[in-house]
MARVEX-529366 format. One record per residue (C-alpha): residue number from 1; x, y, z. Coordinates in steps of 0.02 Angstrom, whole numbers. Layout:
residues N
PT seq     px     py     pz
PT NUM      X      Y      Z
...
end
This chain:
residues 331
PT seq     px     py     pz
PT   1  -1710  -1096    509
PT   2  -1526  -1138    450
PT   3  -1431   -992    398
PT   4  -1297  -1004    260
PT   5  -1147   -919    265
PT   6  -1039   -916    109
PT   7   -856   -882    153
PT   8   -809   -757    -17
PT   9   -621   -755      5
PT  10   -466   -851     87
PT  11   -444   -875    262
PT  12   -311   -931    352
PT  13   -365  -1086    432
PT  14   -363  -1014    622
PT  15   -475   -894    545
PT  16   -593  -1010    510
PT  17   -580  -1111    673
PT  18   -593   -964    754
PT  19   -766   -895    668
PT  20   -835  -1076    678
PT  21   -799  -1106    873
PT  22   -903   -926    893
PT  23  -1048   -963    782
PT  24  -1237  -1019    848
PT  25  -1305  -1193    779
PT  26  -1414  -1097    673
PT  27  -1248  -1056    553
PT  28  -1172  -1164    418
PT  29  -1013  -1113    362
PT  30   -992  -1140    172
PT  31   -814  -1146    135
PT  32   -781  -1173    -62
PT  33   -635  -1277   -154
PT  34   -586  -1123   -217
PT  35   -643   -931   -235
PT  36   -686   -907   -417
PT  37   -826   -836   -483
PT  38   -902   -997   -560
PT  39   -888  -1112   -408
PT  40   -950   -966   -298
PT  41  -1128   -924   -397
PT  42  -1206  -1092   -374
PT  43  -1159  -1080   -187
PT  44  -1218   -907   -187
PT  45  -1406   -944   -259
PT  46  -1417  -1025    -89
PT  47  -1347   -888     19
PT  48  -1404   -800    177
PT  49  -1242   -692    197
PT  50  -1093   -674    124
PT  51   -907   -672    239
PT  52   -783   -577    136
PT  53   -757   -417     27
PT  54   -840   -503   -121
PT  55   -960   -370   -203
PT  56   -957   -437   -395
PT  57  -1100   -376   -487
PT  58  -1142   -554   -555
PT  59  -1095   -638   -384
PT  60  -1219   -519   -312
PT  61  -1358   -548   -427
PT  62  -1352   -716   -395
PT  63  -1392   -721   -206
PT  64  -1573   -692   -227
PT  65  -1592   -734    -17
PT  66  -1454   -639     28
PT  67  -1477   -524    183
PT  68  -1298   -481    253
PT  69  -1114   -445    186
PT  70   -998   -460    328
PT  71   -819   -370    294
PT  72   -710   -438    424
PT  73   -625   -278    454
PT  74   -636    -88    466
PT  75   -608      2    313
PT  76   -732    -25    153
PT  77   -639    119     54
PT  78   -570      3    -56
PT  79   -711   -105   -111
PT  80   -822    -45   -252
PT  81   -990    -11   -139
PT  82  -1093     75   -299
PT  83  -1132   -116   -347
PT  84  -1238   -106   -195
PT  85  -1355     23   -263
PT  86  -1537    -74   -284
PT  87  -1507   -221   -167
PT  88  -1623   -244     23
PT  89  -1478   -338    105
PT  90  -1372   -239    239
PT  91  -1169   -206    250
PT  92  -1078   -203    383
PT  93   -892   -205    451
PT  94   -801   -257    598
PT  95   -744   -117    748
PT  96   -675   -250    859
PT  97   -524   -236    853
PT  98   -524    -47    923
PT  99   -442    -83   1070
PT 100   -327   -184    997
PT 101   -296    -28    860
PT 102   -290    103   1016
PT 103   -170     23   1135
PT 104    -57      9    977
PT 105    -86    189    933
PT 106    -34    254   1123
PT 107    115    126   1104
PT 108    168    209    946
PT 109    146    379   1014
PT 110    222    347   1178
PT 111    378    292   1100
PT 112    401    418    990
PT 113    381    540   1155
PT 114    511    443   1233
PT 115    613    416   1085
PT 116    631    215   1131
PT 117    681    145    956
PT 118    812    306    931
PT 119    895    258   1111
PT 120    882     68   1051
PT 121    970     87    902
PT 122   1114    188    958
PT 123   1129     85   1120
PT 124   1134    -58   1009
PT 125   1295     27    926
PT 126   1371     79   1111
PT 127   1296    245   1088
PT 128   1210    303   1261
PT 129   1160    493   1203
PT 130   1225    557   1322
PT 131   1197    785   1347
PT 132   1341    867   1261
PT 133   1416   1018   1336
PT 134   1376   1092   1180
PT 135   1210   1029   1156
PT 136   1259    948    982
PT 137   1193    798    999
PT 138   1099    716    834
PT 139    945    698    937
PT 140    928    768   1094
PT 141    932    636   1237
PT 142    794    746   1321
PT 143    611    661   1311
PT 144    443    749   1312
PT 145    356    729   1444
PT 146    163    661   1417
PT 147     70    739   1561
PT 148    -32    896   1517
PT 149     11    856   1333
PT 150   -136    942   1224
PT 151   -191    757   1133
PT 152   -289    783    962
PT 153   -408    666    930
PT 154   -454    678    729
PT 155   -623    577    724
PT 156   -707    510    853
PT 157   -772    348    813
PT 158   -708    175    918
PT 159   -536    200    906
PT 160   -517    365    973
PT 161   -622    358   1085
PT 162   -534    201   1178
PT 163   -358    300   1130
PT 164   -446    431   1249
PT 165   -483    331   1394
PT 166   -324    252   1402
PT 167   -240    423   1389
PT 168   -329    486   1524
PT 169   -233    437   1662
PT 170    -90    530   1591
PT 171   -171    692   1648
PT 172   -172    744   1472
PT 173   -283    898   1389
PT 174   -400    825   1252
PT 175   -445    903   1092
PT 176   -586    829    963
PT 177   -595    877    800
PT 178   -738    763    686
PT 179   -891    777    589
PT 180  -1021    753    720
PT 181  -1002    840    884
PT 182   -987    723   1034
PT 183  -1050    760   1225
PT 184   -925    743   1372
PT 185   -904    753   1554
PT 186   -768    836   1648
PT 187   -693    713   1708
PT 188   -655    676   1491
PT 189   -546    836   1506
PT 190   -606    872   1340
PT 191   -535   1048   1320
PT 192   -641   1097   1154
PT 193   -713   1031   1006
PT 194   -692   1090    841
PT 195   -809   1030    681
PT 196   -695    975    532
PT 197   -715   1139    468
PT 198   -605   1232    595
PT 199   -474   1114    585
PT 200   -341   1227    574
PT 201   -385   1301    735
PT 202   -382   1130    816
PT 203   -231   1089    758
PT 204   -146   1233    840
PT 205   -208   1167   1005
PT 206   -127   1007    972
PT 207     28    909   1032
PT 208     15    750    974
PT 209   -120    705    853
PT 210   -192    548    827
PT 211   -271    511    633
PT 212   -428    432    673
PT 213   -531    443    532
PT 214   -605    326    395
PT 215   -531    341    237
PT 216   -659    448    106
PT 217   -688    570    -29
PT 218   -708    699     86
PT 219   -533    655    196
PT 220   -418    572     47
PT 221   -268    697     67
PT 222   -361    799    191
PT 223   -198    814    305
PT 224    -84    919    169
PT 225     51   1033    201
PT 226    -83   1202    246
PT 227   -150   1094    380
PT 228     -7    996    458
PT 229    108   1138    477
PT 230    -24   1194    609
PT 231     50   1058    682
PT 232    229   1147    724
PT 233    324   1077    863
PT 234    200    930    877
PT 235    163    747    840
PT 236     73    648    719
PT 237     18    457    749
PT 238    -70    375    619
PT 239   -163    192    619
PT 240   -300    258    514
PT 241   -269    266    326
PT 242    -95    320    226
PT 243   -213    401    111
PT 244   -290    524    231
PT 245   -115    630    241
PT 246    -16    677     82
PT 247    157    580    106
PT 248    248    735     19
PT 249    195    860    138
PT 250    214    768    284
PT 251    381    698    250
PT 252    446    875    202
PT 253    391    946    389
PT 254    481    783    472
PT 255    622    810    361
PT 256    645   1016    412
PT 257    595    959    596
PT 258    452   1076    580
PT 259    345    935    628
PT 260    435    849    805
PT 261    394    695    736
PT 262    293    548    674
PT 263    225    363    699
PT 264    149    300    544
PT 265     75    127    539
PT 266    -28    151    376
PT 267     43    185    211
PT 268    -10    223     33
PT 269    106     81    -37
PT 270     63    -98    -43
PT 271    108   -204     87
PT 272    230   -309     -7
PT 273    394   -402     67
PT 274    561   -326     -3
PT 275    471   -143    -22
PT 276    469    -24     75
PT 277    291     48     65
PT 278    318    237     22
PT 279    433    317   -104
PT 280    479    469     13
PT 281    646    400    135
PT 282    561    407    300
PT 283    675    271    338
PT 284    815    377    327
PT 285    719    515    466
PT 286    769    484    653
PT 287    607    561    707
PT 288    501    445    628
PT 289    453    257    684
PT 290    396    162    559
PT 291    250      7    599
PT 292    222   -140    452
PT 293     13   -107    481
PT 294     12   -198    643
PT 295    -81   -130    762
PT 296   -222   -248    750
PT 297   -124   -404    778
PT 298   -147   -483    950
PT 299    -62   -618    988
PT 300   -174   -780   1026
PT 301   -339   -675    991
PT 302   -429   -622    827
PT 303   -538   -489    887
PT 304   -559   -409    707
PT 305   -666   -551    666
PT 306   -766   -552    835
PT 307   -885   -415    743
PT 308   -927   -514    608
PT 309   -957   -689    707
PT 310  -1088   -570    822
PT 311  -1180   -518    658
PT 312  -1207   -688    591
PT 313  -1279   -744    757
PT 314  -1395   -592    755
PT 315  -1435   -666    592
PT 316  -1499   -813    633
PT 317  -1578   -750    780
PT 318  -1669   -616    692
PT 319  -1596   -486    801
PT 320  -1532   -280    746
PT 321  -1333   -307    658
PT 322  -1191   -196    713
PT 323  -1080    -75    610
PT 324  -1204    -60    450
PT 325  -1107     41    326
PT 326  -1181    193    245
PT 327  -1131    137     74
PT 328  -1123    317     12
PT 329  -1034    400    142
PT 330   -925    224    140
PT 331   -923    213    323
end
């Protein structure tokens, strides 16, 4: 039987291409004029899932067949899930663009090790940093070196775990700190694992720490000054959420170089063009890079939506989805 599958907000048109080309002839793709409420309900009385972030209360109590809300993307923190309370259909999200997320992450990370935009800049000016006698240079021209670096991993879902294996040729020394415990071999180099409880402790093991967590009541400002200054002398990458890490504490630390340093990709501002996305100057900090929430862009590939054109297919094949979201613990 046709499945119908009610696109709930704008997509670029490559987007939609893209979802179409992957879909199985058992899935129509209802695209509407527009996205208001009152030319969405009549398409909705007819719906077998819903594409898009679209949980309206009246929207949703219109799709008596409704069996599936796809989110094309990773987080749900920001969508109002308690309108889901009372309703058989399943939601799910979209984890494929991990890798995509992870190679970023080690990029980030690697050149903030290395210090690449720093050396950019200043070569850009004719500066070439090179060692002063008198070791008073503004940033020392001296990189870290990455092997046998203790590497953090804060969650362990998809990303980190593909952050992991493409760290491990680095020789590094892993540390996992999340909510369920995780099994690994030795050839993981997986040092210890620490429950979210002992953070502190795990933090002190760390070098560089990647934020790998979903963004909820329990880990909103979870990363505040108490717990990142058992960071000292180390790293902090994050492609998770801004909101995970209190800006004030963390900018503080980078700004008295307690903290080494920082790559942030995520931000509590909103992304908008002309504004620079937090209101503390890490701009201004020459041990910070700063990343415009980019590191699931690929070029000529949209693997964040490969997740959700699987799901409809297992739709109308009747088979298990992937990623269902525990609406209360909003992952």
């Amino acid at each position: 039987m046709n499945k119908q599958i009610l696109v709930t907000k704008p997509f670029f048109e490559k987007d939609l291409h893209y979802i179409q080309s992957g879909l199985s002839s058992g899935a129509t793709l209802i695209v509407p004029e527009d996205f208001q409420l009152e030319t969405l309900i009549p398409l909705a009385r007819e719906a077998d899932a819903f594409l898009g972030p679209n949980l309206d209360p009246e929207l949703l109590a219109n799709a008596p067949k409704l069996q599936l809300i796809q989110i094309p993307w990773t987080g749900v923190d920001k969508l109002p899930l308690s309108n889901l309370h009372g309703y058989s259909f399943v939601l799910c999200n979209s984890h494929s663009n991990s890798l995509a997320v992870a190679e970023h992450s080690v990029a980030l990370a690697l050149a903030l090790l290395k210090k690449i935009p720093y050396h950019h800049q200043e070569l850009a000016r004719g500066n070439w940093n090179r060692p002063k006698s008198d070791s008073s240079n503004v940033v020392s021209p001296f990189s870290t070196a990455v092997r046998g670096l203790g590497i953090g991993l804060l969650g362990y879902g998809s990303i980190a775990s593909k952050i992991h294996q493409l760290l491990l040729g680095f020789e590094c020394n892993f540390y996992v700190c999340s909510k369920s415990s995780k099994k690994f071999n030795e050839q993981d180099r997986v040092c210890d694992y620490f429950p979210l409880e002992q953070m502190e402790k795990f933090l002190e093991k760390v070098d560089v720490l990647f934020v790998c967590l979903p963004l909820t009541e329990e880990t909103k400002h979870l990363l505040d000054y108490s717990k990142l200054s058992h960071l000292k002398n180390g790293y902090l990458v994050n492609t998770a959420r801004g909101e995970i890490i209190v800006e004030k504490d963390l900018y503080q630390l980078l700004s008295d170089q307690t903290m080494k340093g920082a790559a942030i990709d995520t931000w509590t501002g909103l992304i908008k063009d002309g504004e620079f996305p937090s209101s503390f100057e890490f701009q201004q900090l020459n041990n910070v890079i700063l990343s415009p929430h980019r590191a699931g862009m690929i070029e000529g590939a949209l693997p964040h939506l490969d997740d959700a054109i699987i799901n409809i297919n297992h739709l109308c094949d009747g088979l298990p989805f992937i990623n269902i979201v525990d609406i209360d613990k909003k992952y």
